[in-house]
C-alpha positions in Angstrom: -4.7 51.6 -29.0 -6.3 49.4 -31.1 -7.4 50.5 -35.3 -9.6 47.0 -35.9 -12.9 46.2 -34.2 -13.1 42.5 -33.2 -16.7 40.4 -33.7 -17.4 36.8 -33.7 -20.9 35.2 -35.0 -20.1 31.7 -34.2 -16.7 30.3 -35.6 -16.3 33.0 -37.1 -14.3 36.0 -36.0 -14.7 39.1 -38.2 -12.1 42.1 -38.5 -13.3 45.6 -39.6 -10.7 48.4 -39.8 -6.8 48.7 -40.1 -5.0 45.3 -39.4 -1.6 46.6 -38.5 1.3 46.7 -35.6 -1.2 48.6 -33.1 -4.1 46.1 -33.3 -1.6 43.1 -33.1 -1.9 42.8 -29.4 -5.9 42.1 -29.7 -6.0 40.5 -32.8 -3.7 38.0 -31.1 -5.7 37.9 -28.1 -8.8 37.0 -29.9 -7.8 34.4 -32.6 -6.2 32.4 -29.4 -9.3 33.0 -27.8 -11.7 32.1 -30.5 -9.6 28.7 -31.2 -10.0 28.1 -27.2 -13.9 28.3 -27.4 -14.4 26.6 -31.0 -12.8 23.2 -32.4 -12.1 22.6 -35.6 -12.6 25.1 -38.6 -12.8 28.6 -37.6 -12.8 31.6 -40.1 -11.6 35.1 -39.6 -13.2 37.3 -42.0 -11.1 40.2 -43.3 -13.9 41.9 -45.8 -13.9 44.8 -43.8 -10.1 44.9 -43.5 -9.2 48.2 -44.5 -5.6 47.8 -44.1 -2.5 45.1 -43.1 0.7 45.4 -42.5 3.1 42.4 -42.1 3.5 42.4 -38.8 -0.4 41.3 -38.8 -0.1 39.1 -41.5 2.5 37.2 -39.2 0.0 37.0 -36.4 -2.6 35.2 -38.9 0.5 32.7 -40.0 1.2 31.7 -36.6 -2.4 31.5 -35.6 -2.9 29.0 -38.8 0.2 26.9 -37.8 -1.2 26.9 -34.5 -4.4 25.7 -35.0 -2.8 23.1 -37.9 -0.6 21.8 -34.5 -3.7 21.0 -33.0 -6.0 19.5 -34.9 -8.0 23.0 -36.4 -8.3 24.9 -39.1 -8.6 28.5 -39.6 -9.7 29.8 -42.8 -9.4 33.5 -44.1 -12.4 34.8 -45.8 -12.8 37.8 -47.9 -9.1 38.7 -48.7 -8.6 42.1 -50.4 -6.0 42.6 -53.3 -3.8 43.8 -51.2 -4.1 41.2 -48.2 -3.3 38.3 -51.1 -0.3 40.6 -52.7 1.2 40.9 -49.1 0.4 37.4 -48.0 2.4 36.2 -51.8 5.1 38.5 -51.1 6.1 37.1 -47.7 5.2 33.7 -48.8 2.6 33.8 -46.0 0.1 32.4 -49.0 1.9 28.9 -48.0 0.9 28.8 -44.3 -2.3 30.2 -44.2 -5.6 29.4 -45.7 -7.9 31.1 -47.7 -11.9 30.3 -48.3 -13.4 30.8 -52.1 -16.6 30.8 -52.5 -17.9 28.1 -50.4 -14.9 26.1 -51.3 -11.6 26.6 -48.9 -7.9 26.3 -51.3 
């Protein structure tokens, strides 16, 4: 069973609730999807993120090297504290990338 609820408004997909091993399987399912339907830049926006585990942040890195391989982009908006700490501590931070502001890093 699934502990995030998946939106999209456009290119961008939007994540509310605990991003962790049981929501894998959909979160998966709709990055893939969402890069299917929109070229180039897509964001996923994690403001509403209460929680991520690694196994998550994994999906996200192999999502971003994914789109890279093809020509995209996705961008991760509204990173917590704790999604940037995990994302440092499994060296993550290099692979994906992160939106400031109106200006992506």
């Amino acid at each position: 069973m699934s502990t995030v609820d998946i939106t999209s408004d456009g290119a961008t997909l939007i994540l509310r609730g605990d991003l962790d091993v049981r929501s894998t399987d959909s979160v998966r399912a709709a990055i893939y999807d969402h890069l299917r339907r929109h070229d180039g830049r897509i964001v996923i926006d994690l403001h509403d993120v209460a929680s991520v585990d690694l196994t998550a942040l994994r999906v996200l890195g192999a999502a971003s090297r994914r789109a890279v391989g093809r020509g995209d982009r996705i961008v991760l908006r509204g990173t917590s504290p704790q999604v940037l700490r995990m994302l440092h501590l499994t060296h993550l931070i290099r692979v994906v990338e992160l939106e400031r502001g109106d200006i992506a890093v």
